[in-house]
Backbone as CSV, one residue per row, in Angstrom:
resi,resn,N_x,N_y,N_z,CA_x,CA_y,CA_z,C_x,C_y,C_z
1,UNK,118.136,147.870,161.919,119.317,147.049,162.066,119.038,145.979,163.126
2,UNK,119.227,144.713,162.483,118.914,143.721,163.666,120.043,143.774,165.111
3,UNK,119.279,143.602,166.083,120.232,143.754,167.079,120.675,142.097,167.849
4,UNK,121.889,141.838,168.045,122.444,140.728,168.415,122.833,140.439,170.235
5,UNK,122.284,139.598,170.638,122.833,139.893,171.897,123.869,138.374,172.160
6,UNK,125.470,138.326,172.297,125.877,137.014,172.599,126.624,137.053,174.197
7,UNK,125.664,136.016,174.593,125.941,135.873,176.075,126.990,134.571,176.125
8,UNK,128.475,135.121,176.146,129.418,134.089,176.354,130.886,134.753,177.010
9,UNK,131.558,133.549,177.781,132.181,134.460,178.867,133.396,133.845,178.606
10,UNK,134.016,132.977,177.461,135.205,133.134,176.824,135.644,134.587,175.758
11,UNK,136.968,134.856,176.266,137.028,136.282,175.586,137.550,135.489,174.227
12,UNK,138.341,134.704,173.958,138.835,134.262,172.749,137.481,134.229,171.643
13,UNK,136.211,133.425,172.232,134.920,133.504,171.264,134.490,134.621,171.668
14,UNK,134.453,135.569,172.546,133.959,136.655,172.097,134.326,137.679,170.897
15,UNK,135.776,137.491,171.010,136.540,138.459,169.867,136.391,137.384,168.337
16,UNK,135.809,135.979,168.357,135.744,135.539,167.021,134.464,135.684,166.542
17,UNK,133.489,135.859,167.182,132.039,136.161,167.169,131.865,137.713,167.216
18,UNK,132.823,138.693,167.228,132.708,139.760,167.412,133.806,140.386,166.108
19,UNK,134.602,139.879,165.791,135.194,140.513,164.587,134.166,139.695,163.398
20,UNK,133.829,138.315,163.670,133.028,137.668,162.448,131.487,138.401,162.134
21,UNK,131.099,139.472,162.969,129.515,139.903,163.088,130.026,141.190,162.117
22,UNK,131.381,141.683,162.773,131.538,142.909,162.693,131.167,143.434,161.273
23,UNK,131.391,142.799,160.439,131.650,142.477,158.799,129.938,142.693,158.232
24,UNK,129.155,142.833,159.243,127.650,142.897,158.820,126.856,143.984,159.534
25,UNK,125.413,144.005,158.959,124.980,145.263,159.741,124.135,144.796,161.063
26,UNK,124.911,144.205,161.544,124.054,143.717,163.157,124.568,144.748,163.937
27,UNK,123.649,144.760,164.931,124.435,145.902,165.869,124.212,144.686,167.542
28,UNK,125.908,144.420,167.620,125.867,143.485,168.632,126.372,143.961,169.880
29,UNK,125.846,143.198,171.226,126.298,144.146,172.382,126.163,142.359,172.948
30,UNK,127.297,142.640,174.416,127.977,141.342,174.667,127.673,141.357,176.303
31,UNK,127.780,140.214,177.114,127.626,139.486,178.808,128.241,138.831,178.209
32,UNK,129.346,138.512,179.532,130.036,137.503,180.382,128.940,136.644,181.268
33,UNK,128.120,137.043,181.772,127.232,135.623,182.797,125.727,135.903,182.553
34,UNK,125.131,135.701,182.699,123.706,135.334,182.850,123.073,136.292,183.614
35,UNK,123.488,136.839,185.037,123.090,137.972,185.327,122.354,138.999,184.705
36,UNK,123.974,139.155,183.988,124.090,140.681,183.007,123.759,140.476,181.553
37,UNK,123.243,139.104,181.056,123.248,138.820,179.994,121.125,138.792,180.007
38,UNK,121.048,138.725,180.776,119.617,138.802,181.346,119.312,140.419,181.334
39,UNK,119.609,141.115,182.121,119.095,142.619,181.767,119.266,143.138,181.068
40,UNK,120.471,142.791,179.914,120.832,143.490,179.220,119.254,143.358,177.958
41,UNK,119.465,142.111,177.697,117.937,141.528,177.072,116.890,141.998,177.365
42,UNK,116.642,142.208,178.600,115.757,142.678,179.005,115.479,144.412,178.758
43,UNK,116.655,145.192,178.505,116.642,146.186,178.211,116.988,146.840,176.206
44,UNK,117.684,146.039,175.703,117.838,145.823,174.627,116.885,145.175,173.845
45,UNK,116.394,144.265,174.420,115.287,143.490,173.305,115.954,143.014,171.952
46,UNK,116.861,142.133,172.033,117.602,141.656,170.784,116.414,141.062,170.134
47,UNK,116.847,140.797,168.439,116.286,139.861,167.962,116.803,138.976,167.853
48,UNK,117.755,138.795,168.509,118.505,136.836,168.269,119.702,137.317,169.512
49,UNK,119.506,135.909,170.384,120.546,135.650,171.070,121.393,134.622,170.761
50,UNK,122.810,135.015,171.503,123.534,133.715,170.661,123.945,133.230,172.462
51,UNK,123.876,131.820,172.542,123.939,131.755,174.213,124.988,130.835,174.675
52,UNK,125.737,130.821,175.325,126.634,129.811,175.484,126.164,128.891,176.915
53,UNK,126.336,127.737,177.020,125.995,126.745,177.632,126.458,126.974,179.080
54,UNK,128.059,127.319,178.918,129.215,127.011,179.914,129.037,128.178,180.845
55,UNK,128.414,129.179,181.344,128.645,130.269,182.134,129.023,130.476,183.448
56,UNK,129.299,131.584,183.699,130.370,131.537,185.514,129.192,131.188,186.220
57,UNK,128.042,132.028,186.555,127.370,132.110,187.059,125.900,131.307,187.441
58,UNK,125.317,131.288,186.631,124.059,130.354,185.911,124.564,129.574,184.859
59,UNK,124.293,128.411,184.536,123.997,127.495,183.209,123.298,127.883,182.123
60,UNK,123.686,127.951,180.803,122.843,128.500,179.853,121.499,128.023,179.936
61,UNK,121.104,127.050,180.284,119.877,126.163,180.274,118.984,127.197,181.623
62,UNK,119.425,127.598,182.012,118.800,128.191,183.169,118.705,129.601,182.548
63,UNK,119.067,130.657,182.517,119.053,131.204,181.253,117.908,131.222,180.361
64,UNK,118.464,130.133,179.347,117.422,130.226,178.514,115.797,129.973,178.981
65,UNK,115.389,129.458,180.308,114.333,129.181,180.637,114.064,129.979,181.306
66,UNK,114.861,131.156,181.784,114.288,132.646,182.151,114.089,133.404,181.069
67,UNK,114.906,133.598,179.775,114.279,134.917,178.873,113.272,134.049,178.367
68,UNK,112.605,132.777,178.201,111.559,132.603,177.716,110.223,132.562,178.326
69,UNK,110.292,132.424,179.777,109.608,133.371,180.832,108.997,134.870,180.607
70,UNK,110.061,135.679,179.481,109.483,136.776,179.751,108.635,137.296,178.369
71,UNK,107.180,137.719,178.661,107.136,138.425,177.490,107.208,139.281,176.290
72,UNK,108.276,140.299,176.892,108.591,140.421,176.220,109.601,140.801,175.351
73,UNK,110.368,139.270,175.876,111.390,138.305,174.770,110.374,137.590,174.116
74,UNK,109.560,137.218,173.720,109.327,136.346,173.277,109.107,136.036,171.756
75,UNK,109.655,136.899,171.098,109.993,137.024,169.440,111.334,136.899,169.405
76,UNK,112.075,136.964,170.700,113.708,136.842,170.126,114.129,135.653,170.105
77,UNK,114.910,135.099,169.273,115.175,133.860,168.854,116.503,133.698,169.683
78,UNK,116.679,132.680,170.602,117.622,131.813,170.909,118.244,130.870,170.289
79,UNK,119.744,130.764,170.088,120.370,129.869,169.261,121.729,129.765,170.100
80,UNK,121.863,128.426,170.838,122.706,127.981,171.804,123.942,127.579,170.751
81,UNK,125.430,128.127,171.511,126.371,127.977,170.895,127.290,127.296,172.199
82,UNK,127.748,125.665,171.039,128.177,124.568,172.167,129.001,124.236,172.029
83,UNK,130.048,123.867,172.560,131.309,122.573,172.218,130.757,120.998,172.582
84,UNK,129.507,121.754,173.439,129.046,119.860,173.814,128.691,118.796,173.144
85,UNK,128.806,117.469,173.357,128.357,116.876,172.333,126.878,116.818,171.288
86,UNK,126.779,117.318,169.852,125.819,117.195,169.310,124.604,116.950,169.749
87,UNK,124.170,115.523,170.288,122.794,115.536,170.555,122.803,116.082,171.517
88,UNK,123.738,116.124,172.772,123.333,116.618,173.714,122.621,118.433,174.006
89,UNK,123.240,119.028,172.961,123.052,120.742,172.674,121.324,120.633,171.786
90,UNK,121.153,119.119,170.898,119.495,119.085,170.572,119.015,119.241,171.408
91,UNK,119.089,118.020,172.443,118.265,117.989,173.473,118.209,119.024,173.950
92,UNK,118.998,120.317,174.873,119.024,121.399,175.347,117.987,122.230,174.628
93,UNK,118.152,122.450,173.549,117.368,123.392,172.518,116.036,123.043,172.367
94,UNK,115.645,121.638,172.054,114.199,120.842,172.458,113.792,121.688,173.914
95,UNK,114.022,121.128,174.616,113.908,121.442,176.396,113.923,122.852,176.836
96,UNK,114.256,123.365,175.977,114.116,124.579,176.432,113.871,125.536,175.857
97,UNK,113.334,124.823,174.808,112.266,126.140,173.016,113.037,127.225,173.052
98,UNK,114.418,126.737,172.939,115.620,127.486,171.592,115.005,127.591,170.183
99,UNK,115.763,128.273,169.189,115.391,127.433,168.170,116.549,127.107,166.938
100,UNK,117.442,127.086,167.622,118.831,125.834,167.273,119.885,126.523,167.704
101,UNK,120.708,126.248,167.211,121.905,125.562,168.000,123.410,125.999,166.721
102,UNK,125.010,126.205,167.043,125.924,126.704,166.369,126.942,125.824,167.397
103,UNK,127.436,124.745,166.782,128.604,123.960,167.206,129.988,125.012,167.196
104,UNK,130.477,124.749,168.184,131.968,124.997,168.355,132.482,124.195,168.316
105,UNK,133.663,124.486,168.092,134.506,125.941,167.636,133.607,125.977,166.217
106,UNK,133.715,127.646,166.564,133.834,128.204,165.240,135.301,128.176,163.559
107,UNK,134.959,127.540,162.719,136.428,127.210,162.129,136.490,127.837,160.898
108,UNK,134.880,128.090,160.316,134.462,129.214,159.030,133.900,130.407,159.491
109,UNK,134.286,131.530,159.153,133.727,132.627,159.665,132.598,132.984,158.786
110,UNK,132.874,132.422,157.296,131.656,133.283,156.318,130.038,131.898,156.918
111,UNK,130.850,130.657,157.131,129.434,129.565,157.711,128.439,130.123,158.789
112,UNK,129.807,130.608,159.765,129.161,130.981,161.440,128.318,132.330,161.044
113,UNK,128.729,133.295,159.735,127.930,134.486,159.547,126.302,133.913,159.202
114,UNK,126.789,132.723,158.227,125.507,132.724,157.076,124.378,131.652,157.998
115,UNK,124.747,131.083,159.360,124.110,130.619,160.104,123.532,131.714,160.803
116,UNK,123.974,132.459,161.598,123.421,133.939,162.026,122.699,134.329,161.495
117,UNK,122.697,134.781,159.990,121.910,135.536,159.281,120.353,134.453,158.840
118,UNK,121.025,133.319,158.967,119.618,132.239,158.756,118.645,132.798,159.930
119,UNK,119.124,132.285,160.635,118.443,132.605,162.269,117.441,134.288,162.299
120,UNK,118.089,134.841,161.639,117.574,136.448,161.852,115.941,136.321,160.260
121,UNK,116.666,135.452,159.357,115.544,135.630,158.001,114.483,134.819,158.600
122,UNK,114.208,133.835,159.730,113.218,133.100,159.881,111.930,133.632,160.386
């Protein structure tokens, strides 16, 4: 069962990213900040993170340039989830060997699944 890790510290997208997964056989486990969204990875070993930009603590960008630091994350796929403007969330993902990106808001739940599940077949 692929395992999901989404590091985001709005509860409203946590519960839409968390009833929208629910519906599949991911087995997902959740951080509020970067801290805890860091060991947890580190102890879980997801195969796909879903990362949010905005965090209390650290910046997703900071973040993402620590689990790719480690080896061994380094098969788990990062996919930054943004409200920011478009290119600006490319650029992030360029810069910091993501390997894409899930605009917010979420407004289709079966899209936001079948993007997930892209991410996991690659």
């Amino acid at each position: 069962m692929p395992k999901i890790l989404l590091i985001e510290d709005i509860p409203d997208n946590v519960e839409l990213v968390h009833r929208a997964l629910s519906r599949t056989d991911y087995e997902i486990s959740y951080s509020n900040d970067a801290e805890t969204g860091m060991a947890m990875a580190l102890k879980i070993i997801p195969d796909l993170i879903l990362l949010d930009l905005g965090l209390p603590d650290y910046d997703g960008q900071t973040l993402a340039s620590w689990l790719r630091q480690e080896e061994t994350l380094s098969k788990t796929k990062i996919v930054v989830m943004s409200a920011w403007p478009e290119e600006a969330v490319r650029q992030v993902v360029e810069s910091y060997k993501c390997d894409g990106y899930i605009m917010k808001p979420i407004v289709k739940l079966s899209n936001f699944i079948s993007q997930v599940s892209s991410y996991l077949e690659k």
